[in-house]
C-alpha positions in Angstrom: 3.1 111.9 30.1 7.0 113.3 29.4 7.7 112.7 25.7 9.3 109.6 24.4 12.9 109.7 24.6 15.3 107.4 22.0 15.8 107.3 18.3 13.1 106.0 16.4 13.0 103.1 14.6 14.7 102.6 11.5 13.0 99.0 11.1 14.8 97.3 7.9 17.9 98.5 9.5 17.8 97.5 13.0 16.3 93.7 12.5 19.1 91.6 14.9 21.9 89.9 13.2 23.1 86.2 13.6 25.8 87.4 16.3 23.4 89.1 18.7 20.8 87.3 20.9 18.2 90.0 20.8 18.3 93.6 19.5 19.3 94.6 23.2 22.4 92.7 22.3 22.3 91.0 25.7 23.3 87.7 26.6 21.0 85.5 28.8 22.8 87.0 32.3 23.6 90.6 31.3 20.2 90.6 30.0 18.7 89.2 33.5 20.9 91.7 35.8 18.8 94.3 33.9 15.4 92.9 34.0 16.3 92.5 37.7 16.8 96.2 37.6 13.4 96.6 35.9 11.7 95.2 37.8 12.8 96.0 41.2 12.1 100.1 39.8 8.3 98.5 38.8 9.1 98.4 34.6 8.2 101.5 32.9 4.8 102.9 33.7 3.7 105.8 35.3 1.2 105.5 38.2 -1.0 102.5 38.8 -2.5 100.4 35.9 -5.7 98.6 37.0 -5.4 95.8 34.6 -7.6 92.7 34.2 -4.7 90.2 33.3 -2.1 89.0 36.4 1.4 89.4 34.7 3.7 85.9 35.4 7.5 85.7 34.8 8.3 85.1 31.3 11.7 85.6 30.9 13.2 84.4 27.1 16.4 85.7 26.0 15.0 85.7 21.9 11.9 85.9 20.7 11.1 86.3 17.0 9.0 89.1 16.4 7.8 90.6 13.2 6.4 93.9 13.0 3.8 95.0 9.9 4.3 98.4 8.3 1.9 100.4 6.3 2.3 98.9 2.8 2.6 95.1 3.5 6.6 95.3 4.3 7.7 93.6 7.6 10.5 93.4 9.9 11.5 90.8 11.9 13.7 91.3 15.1 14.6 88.4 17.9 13.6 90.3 21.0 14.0 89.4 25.0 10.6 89.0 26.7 9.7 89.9 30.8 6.6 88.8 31.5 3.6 87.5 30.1 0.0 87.7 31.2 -3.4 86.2 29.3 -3.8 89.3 27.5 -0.1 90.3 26.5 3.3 90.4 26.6 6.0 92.8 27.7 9.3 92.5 25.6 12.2 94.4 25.3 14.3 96.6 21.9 16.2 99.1 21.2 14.3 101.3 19.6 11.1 103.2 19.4 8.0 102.0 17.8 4.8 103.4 17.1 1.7 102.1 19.0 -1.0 100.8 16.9 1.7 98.7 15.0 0.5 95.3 14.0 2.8 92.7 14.7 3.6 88.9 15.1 4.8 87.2 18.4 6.3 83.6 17.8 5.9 81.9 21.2 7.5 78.9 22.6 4.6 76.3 24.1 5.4 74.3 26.6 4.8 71.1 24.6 7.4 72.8 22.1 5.2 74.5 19.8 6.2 77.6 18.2 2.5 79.8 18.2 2.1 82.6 15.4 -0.2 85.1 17.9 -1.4 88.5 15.5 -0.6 91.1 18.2 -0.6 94.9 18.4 1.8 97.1 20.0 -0.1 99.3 22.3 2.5 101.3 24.4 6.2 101.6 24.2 8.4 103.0 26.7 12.1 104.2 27.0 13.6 102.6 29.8 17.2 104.4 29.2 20.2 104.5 26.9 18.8 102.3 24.0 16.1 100.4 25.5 12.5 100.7 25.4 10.0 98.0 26.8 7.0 97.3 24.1 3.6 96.5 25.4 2.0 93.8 23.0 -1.5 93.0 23.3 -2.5 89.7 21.6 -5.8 89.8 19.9 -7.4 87.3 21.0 -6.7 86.0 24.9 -4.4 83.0 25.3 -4.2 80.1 27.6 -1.5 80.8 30.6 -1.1 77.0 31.0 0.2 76.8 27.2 3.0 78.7 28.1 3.9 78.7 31.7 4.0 76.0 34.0 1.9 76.9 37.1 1.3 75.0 40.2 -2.3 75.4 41.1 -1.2 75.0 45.1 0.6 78.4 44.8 -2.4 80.6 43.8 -2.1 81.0 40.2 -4.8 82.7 38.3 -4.2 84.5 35.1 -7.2 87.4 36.2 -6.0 90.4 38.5 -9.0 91.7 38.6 -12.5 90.1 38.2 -16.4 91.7 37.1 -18.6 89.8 39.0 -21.1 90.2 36.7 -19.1 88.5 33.7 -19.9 85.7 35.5 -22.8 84.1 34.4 -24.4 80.5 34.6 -25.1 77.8 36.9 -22.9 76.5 39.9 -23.0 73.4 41.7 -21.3 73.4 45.1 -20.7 69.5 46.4 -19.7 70.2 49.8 -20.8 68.8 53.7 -19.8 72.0 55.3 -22.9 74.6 56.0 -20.4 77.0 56.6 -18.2 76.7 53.2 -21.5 76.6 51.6 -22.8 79.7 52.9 -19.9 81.2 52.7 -19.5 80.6 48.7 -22.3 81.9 48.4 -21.8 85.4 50.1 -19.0 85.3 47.6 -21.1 84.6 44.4 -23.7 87.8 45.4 -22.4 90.0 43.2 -22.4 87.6 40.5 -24.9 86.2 37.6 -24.1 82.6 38.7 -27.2 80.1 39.9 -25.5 78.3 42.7 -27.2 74.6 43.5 -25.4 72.8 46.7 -25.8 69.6 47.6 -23.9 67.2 50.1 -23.5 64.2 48.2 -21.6 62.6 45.3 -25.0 60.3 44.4 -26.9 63.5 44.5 -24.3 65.4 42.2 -24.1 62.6 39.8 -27.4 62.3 39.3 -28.0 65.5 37.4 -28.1 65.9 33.5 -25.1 66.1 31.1 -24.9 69.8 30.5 -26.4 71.3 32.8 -24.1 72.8 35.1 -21.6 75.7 33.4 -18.9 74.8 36.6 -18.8 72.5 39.9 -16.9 73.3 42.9 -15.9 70.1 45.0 -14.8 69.8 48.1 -12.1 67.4 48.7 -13.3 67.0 52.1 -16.3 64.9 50.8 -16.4 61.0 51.1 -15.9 60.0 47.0 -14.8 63.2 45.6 -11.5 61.5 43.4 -14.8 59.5 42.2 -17.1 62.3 41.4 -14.5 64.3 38.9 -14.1 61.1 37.3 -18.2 60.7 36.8 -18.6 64.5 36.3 -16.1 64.1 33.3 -17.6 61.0 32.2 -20.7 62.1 32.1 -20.3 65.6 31.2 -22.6 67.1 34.0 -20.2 70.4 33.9 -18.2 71.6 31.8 -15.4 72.5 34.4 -14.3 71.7 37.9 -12.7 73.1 40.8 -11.4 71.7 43.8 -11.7 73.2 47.6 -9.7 71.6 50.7 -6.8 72.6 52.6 -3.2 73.6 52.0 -0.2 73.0 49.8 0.2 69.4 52.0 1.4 66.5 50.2 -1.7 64.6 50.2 -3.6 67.0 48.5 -1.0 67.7 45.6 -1.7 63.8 45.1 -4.9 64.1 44.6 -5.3 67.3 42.5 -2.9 65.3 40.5 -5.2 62.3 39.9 -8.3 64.2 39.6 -7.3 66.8 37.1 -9.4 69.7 38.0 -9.2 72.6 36.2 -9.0 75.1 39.2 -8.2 74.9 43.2 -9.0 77.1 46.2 -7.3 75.9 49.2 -9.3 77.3 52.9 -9.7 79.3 54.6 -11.6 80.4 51.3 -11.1 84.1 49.7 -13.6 86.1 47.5 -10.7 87.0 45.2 -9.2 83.5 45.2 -12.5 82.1 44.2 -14.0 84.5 41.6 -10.5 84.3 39.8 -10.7 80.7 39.5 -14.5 80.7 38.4 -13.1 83.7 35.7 -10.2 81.1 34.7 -12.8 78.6 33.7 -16.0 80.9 32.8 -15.6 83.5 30.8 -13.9 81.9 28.0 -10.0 83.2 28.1 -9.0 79.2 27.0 -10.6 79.5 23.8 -9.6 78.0 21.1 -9.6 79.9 18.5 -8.9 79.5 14.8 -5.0 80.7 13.3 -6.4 82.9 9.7 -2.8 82.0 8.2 -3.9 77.9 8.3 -7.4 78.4 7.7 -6.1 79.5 4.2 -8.8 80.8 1.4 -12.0 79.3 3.7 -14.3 82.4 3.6 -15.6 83.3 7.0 -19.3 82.2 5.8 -17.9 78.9 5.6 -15.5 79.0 8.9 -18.7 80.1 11.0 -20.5 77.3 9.6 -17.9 75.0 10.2 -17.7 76.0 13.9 -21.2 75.5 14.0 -21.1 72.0 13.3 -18.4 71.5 15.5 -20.3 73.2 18.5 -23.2 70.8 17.5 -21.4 67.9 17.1 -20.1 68.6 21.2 -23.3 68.3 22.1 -24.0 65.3 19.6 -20.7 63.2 21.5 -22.6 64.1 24.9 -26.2 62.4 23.9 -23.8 59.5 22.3 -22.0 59.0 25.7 -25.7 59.0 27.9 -27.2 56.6 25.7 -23.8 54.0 25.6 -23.1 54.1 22.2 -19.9 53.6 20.6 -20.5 53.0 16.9 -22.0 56.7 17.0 -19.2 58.9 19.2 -17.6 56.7 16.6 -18.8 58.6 13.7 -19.2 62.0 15.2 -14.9 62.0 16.1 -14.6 61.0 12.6 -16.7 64.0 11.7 -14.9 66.5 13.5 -12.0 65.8 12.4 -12.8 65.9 8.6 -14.2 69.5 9.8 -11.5 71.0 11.7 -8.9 70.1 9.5 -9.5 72.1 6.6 -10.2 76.1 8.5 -7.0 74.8 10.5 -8.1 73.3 14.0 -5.7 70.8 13.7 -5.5 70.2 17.3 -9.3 69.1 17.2 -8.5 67.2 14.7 -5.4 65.3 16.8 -8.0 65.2 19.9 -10.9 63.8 17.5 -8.6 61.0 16.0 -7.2 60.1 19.4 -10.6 59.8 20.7 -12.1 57.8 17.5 -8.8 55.5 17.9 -9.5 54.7 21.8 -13.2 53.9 21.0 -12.7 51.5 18.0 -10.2 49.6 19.9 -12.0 49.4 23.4 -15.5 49.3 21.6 -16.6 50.8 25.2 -17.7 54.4 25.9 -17.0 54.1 29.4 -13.4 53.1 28.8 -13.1 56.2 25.9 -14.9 58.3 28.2 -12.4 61.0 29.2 -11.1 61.1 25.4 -15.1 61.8 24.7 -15.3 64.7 27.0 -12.3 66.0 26.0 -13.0 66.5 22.6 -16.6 67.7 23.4 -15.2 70.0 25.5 -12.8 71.3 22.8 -15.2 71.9 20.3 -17.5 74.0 23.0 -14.6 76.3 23.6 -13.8 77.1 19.7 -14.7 81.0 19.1 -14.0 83.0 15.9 -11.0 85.0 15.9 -11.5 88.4 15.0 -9.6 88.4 12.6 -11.1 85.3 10.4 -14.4 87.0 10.1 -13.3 90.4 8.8 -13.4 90.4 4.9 -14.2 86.7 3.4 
């Protein structure tokens, strides 16, 4: 690799000042002639990178960032962003800095959110005159959706590249077709997945809450809008994925009103499917706990607390089977008394809104997809890295 070209940082003197945008000094069009530029030249690495992430557009004209220096001193710069992927972020200064620097990204969610995500900076590279483009890996993965809106008719899928044999579990495969079945499963051969097909919503419906890891539906099939609603209900799998034909209007209505989590339109692709099966598999929408709001909570007590948590998903599940409300009652109100303290305050928001729509309906039917959602929450909760080490 040529040597690094620039000056190098001088960090408590180059932090941007309340009459530039960024450190680039670039307004929002100068600064998007040049990532124009960038990008039509491919950004700033040499040769191929194989990477496991698909980068999306992410273009921000200020970001704050806040890089950690040996010591505990910290700099904070507002910094333009390109693109964004599951794994990291690629954003833009005007200087050098050295890789294996910890840093802070603030992100803007779509909701309006500001997220704090602990990052590293693990490549940086001059891209002429002043500015150098910082690779930032996040510690722990992030949820695309959170950030970027994506229309699941266009292809989206925040994996380039998928390892078959990451994926792991059981399948169920609700289709008519003998073909699309056969062909999904030529697909799955290289994976760990247990695929289970059947032809019939009654047959689908009639399996046990839990047991499947993901479903893949064909919109094709007479009561399919039905079946994600009963799946959900019931909480046979723990994600769902639509199949049927293309971007026509019809079935943008319906992916709509059935809220899956992924689609593949046909003629079906290996790479389209295993991308959408890694989306909801192998765990990249964690939630995962922020250390700063978890405050003095050893990590003996956060892993506990988790624990519970997990449980108490499964707990809501048995609640929902055997029709009673008085108990997916108490278990919201447990969660939420949990996950407020090591900082899950969004399971806490989910828990209350659940507990609210059973006390006033009295039905689990009726609070059903409140129920699932928060079971389904509490499954995906891992422990950040960072929250275990020390405590």
């Amino acid at each position: 690799m040529p040597p690094m070209k620039g000056r190098k940082a001088d960090t408590e003197m180059i932090a941007t000042t309340g009459s530039r945008p960024n450190t680039i000094g670039l307004a929002r069009q100068d600064l998007g002639t040049l990532m124009d530029k960038l990008d039509e030249r491919g950004g700033g690495h040499q040769g191929a990178i194989k990477r496991t992430f698909a980068r999306w557009p992410f273009r921000h004209n200020s970001l704050k960032l806040v890089l950690e220096h040996p010591g505990g001193s910290k700099a904070v710069f507002q910094v333009p962003c390109r693109n964004l992927s599951r794994g990291g972020i690629g954003v833009l200064h005007n200087a050098y800095v050295h890789t294996g620097t910890g840093c802070v990204l603030h992100m803007p969610r779509l909701d309006g959110a500001d997220t704090p995500l602990a990052s590293t900076i693990v490549r940086c590279t001059h891209m002429g005159g002043m500015v150098h483009e910082l690779g930032i890996e996040f510690n722990d993965t992030i949820q695309i959706s959170d950030y970027v809106e994506l229309d699941p008719l266009m292809g989206w899928s925040s994996f380039e590249r998928v390892d078959p044999q990451k994926l792991v579990g059981s399948l169920l495969v609700v289709t008519e077709s003998e073909l699309d079945e056969r062909i999904i499963g030529h697909f799955l051969g290289d994976t760990q997945l247990k695929m289970r097909s059947v032809k019939t919503p009654a047959e689908a419906e009639s399996l046990d809450p839990g047991s499947i890891d993901a479903a893949i539906i064909d919109l094709a099939v007479s009561g399919a809008k039905q079946l994600f609603t009963t799946i959900r209900e019931k909480g046979i799998a723990n994600a769902m994925i639509a199949i049927g034909p293309d971007a026509c209007t019809a079935t943008r209505t319906m992916l709509q009103e059935i809220e899956a989590d992924g689609f593949v339109f046909k003629p079906l692709s290996s790479e389209r499917l295993l991308s959408v099966l890694a989306d909801c598999m192998l765990g990249g929408d964690a939630i995962h706990i922020d250390p700063a709001l978890a405050g003095e909570s050893s990590s003996a007590l956060v892993k506990s607390c988790i624990e519970q948590l997990q449980a108490a998903a499964a707990e809501i599940r048995k609640a929902i089977v055997e029709d009673d409300p008085m108990q997916c009652y108490a278990i919201c109100q447990h969660i939420k008394a949990i996950a407020m303290p090591i900082g899950l305050r969004p399971i806490a928001a989910l828990a209350d809104t659940a507990a609210t729509n059973v006390a006033q309906s009295m039905s689990v039917s009726e609070s059903g997809v409140k129920l699932q959602e928060i079971a389904r929450a509490c499954e995906r909760i891992r422990i950040s890295s960072s929250t275990t080490e020390g405590g």
